[in-house]
N, C-alpha and C positions, 0 to 999 in steps of 0.2 A: 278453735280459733284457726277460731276459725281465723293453651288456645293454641326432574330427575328421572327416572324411574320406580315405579308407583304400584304400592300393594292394593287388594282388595279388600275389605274388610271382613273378616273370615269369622268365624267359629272357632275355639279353641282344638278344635280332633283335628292333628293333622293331615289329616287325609283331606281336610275340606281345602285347603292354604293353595292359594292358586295367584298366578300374575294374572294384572288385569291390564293391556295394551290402550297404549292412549289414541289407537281404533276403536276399539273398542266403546272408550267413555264417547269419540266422537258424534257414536249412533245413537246416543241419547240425547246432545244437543250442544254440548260444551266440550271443548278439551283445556289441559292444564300445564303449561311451562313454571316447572319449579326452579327460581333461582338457588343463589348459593345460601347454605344451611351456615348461619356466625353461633358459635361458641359463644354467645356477648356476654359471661361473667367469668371467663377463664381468669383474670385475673383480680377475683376475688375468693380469697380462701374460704375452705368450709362449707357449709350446703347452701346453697340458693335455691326457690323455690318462689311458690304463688306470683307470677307475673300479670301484669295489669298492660294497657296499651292504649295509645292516643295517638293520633293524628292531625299537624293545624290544619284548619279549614282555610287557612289564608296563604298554603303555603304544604303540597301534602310530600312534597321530599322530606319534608321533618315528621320521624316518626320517633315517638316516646316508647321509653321499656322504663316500669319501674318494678321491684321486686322484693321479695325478704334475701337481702346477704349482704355483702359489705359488713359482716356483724352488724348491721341496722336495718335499712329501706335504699335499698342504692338504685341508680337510676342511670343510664346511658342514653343517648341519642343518636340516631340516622340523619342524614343532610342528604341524603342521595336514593329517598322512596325504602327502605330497608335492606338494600347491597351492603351497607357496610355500617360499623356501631363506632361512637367513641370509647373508651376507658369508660367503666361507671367510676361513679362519684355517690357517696354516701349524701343522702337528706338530710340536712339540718334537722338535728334535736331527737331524730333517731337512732343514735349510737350514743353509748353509755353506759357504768357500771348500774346507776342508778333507776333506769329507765328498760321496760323490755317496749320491744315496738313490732307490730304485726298487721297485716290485711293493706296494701298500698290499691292506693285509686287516681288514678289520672282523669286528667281534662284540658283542655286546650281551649282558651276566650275564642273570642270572634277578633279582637287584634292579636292574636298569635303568643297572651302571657298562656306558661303553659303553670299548672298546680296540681301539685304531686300531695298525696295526702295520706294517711296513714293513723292504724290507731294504736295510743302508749298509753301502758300503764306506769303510774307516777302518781308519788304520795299519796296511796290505795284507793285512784279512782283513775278509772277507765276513758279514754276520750277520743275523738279525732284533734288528728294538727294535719292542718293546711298551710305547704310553703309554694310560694309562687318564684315563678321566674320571669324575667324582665330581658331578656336575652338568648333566651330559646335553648335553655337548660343548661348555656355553661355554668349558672350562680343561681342557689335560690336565696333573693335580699330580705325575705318578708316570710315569715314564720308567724303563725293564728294558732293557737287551742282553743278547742270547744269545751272548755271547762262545765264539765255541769254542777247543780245546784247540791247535789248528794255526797255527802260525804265518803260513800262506799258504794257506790253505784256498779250498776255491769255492763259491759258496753262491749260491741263485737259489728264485724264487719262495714265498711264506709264504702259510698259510693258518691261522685262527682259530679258533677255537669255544671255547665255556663249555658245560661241563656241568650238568643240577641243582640239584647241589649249589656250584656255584659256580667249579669249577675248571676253569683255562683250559687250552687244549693248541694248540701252535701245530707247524704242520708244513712243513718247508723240503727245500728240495732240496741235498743236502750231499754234498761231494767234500775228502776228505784235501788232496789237492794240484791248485792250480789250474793247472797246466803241463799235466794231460793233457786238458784241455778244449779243444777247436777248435769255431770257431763255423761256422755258417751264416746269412747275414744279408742281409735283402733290402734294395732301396733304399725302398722306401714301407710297411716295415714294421719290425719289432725281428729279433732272431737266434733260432736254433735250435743245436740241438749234433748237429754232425758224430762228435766222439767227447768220452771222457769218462769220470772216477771217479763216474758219478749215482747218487746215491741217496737215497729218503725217510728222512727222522728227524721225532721226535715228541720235543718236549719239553711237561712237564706243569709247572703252579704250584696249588700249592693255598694260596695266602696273597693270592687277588687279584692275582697279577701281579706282586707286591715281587719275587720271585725264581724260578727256573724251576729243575727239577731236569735230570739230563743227557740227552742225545742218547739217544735208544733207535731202534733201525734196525726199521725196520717193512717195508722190503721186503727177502727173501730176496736172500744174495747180495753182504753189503761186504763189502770197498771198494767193490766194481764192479758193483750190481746191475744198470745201467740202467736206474733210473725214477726218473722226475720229477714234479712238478704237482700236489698231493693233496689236493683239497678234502675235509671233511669232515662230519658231522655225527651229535651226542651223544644216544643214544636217551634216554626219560625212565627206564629203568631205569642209565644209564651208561655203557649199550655205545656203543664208539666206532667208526664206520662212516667209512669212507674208500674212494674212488676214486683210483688213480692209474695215472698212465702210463708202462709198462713198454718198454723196447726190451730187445734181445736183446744183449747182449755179445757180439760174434761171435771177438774176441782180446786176449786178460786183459791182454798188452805193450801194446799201441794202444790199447785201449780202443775200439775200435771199434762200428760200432752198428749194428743194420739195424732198418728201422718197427718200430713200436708196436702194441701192443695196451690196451684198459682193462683192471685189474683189481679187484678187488674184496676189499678184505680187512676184520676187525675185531677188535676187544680189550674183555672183561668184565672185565680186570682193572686200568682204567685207562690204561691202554698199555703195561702192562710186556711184555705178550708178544701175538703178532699170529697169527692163523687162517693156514693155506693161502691162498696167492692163489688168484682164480676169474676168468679169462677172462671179461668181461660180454663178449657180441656179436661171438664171432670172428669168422663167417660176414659180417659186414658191410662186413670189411677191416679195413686198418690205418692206420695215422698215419705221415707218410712223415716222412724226415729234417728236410727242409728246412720243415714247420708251424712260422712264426715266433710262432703265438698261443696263447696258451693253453688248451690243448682238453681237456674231459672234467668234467664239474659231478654234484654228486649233493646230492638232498634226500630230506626223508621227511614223509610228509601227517600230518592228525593222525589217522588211522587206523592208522597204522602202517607203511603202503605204500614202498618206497624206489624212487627215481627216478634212473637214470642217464644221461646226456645228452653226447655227444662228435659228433664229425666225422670221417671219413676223405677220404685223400685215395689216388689212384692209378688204378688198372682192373680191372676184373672178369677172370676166365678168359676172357670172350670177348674182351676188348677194348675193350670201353664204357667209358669213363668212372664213375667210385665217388667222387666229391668229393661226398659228403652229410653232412647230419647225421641223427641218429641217438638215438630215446629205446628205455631197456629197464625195465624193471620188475618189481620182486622182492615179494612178498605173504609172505616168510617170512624178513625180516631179514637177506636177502643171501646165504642159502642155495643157490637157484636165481635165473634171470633167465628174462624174456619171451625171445621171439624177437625182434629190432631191430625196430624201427618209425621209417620213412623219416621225419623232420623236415622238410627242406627241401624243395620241388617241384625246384629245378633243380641239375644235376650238372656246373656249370662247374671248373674248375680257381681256383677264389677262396677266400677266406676264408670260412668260415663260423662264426664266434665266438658258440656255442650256448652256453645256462644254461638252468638250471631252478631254478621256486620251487614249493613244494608250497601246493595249496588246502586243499580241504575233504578228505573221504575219497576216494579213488578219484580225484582230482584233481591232475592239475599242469600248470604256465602256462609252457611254454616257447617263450624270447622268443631272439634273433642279431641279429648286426649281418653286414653281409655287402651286394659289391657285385655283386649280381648282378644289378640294371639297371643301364643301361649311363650313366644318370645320378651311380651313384658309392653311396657307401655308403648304407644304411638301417637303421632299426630293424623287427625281425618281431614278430609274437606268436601264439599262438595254443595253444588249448586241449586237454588230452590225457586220457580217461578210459580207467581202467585196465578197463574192461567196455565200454564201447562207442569207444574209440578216438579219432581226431580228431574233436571235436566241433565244429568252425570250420575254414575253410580261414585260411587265414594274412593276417594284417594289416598293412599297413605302419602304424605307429604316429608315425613322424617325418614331417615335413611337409617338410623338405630333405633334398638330397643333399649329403654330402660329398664332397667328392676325393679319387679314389681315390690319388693319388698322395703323400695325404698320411696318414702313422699317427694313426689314430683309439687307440691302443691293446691290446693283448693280451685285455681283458677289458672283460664291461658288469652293468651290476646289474640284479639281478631279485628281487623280491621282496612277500609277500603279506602285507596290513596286515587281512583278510581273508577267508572265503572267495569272495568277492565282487571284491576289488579286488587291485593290484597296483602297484607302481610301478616302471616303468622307467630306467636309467639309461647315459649310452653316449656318447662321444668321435665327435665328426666336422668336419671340417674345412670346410662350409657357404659359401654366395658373402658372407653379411653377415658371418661373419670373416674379415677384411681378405683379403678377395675369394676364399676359396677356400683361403687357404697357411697358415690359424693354426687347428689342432684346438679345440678347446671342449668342456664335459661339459653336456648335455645330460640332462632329465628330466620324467617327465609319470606323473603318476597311470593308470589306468584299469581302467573299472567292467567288470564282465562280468554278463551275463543267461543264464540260462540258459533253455531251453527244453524 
């Protein structure tokens, strides 16, 4: 339960650790102005972690942070593009003796409500709750659960979006019976599933969020598809575009699993009914059991372009090492994909907790969190054109390391207020939080040049 002065992204030996001069990135094609780094949950006690991130389209000074802390799901906002954060504020109905609450998801309407969501378990079944805001996050007045039909169900991971026309669709990871789930769970990090009934469902609201209609199964294959994690996003005609993560069912009794693959699937008809799945990047490898993070992001520029973005983890046929990440690219709404194009320089056995936010045309800004110097976690970024390819080598954006031994989170935020700029957002556990042992959410604007 299950995103200044600027480093290179290096190899663990330090002999390889080098500055990389923002001459440098400009002979690539881009350069990078990092504003100011905000502390945005100093003043919530305890660990905070897994951040989510939104932006209104009607309006992109207002940037959303939502998170695990507050003891619940707490949430602050920007008025000013991501310079500066209010106080977070705790989520309705995420705090509680009676209640745990974990996995927050943002999204922002097309009039500017913004709904923050999250999933609690409560009275031993697992759900999303969707609260909206009618005022640009100082109050959320309207609280939703997606109750399901099962009285012990399993449920993990949500993800958001608003359509056009205003209707929201929230997508979770859903299993009839949570007995056949077994975990894999690291110690400085969250779990994975060993086995398992996984499968994506899509529920739709068209009343703003008052109520959500039922479960529709969008990957081939319940009870027992195996996949999970489905981020998504609503084209301007309606079509619903989603990434998710596939493992194989290898014995219907067990539920058994072996790695992952991305897929790629989508719905003209609201979601009633879903495309063939399509393999994005097989040739790249796959996602192994034991990935405690949430891996696989997808956006779309304003040209049209869609952006796939994940990580694998294991070896090649020769034997080398394949812990990368990974963007692909579709010019015909998901039809076809690029061939993978390598994200990260180094291919350690670590985390690599990728996203994408889409620029301009031809544009996207994909940023990870990931400790692959051997000082501990960091934030990357770096620029990706669909015609001419990396156009910047990668930047470290954070000014500290956190510990690695401490969970930064599943997920980080990435997003474009725009074509120009971007803001960051990302959990780590730093020496100025009480020395290293207390995660934090973390966030910083930044401009891009191009050249």
């Amino acid at each position: 339960m299950a995103r200044n002065r600027v480093l290179l992204v290096v190899p663990r030996s330090m002999a390889a650790l080098a500055l990389i001069s923002l001459a440098a990135a400009a002979a690539c094609g881009s350069t990078y102005s990092v504003g100011p780094i905000t502390n945005i949950s100093s003043s919530c006690s305890g660990q905070n972690a897994e951040v989510e991130q939104a932006v209104d389209p009607t309006d992109p000074e207002y940037v959303y942070e939502e998170w695990m802390g507050c003891k619940g799901i707490a949430f602050a906002v920007s008025t000013n593009g991501g310079l500066t954060f209010s106080n977070p504020i705790s989520v309705p109905d995420s705090v509680g003796s009676s209640v745990n609450s974990w996995d927050p998801a943002l999204a922002v309407g097309p009039d500017g409500t913004v709904y923050a969501a999250f999933m609690l378990a409560k009275n031993a079944q697992w759900y999303p709750v969707v609260a909206a805001s009618f005022d640009h996050g100082q109050s959320f007045t309207q609280v939703t659960s997606l109750i399901p039909p099962d009285a012990k169900n399993w449920g993990d991971r949500d993800f958001i979006a608003v359509g056009p026309d205003g209707a929201v669709y929230v997508t979770w990871d859903y299993g009839p019976e949570r007995t056949s789930v077994t975990y894999i769970c690291s110690s400085a990090g969250s779990c994975a599933f060993a086995t398992g009934d996984l499968n994506v469902v899509i529920q739709k609201s068209t009343d703003g969020g008052k109520t959500f209609g039922p479960m529709v199964h969008v990957s081939p294959g319940f009870p027992a598809s195996g996949a999970d994690s489905a981020p998504m996003v609503v084209e301007s005609n309606g079509e619903i575009d989603i990434l998710y993560q596939g493992y194989k069912v290898t014995n219907t009794a067990t539920y058994t699993l072996n790695p992952a693959y991305s897929y790629f699937t989508s719905s003209t008809d609201g979601g009633a009914t879903w495309s063939t799945p399509i393999q994005v990047g097989p040739q790249a490898g796959t996602m192994s059991l034991a990935e405690w993070w949430i891996d696989g992001d997808i956006a779309m520029d304003s040209g049209g372009n869609l952006y796939a973005t994940w990580d694998t983890q294991g070896s090649n046929p020769d034997g080398t090492p394949n812990d990368l990440g990974w963007i692909s690219f579709s010019t015909d709404h998901g039809q076809s994909w690029s061939v993978p194009v390598q994200v990260t320089p180094d291919s350690l056995n670590i985390p690599h907790i990728v996203q994408v936010a889409s620029g301009g045309s031809g544009i996207a800004y994909v940023a990870w969190l990931s400790d692959s110097n051997p000082r501990g976690y960091a934030m990357y970024l770096r620029t990706f054109s669909v015609t001419r390819g990396w156009l910047s080598d990668p930047i470290q954006v954070s000014t500290q390391f956190g510990n690695s031994s401490v969970w930064p989170g599943d997920t980080i935020g990435v997003s474009a207020t725009s074509p120009n700029n971007v803001v960051l957002s990302w959990g780590s556990a730093v020496p100025t939080s009480d020395g290293g042992k207390q995660s934090e959410i973390f966030a910083a604007p930044v401009s891009i040049t191009f050249h």
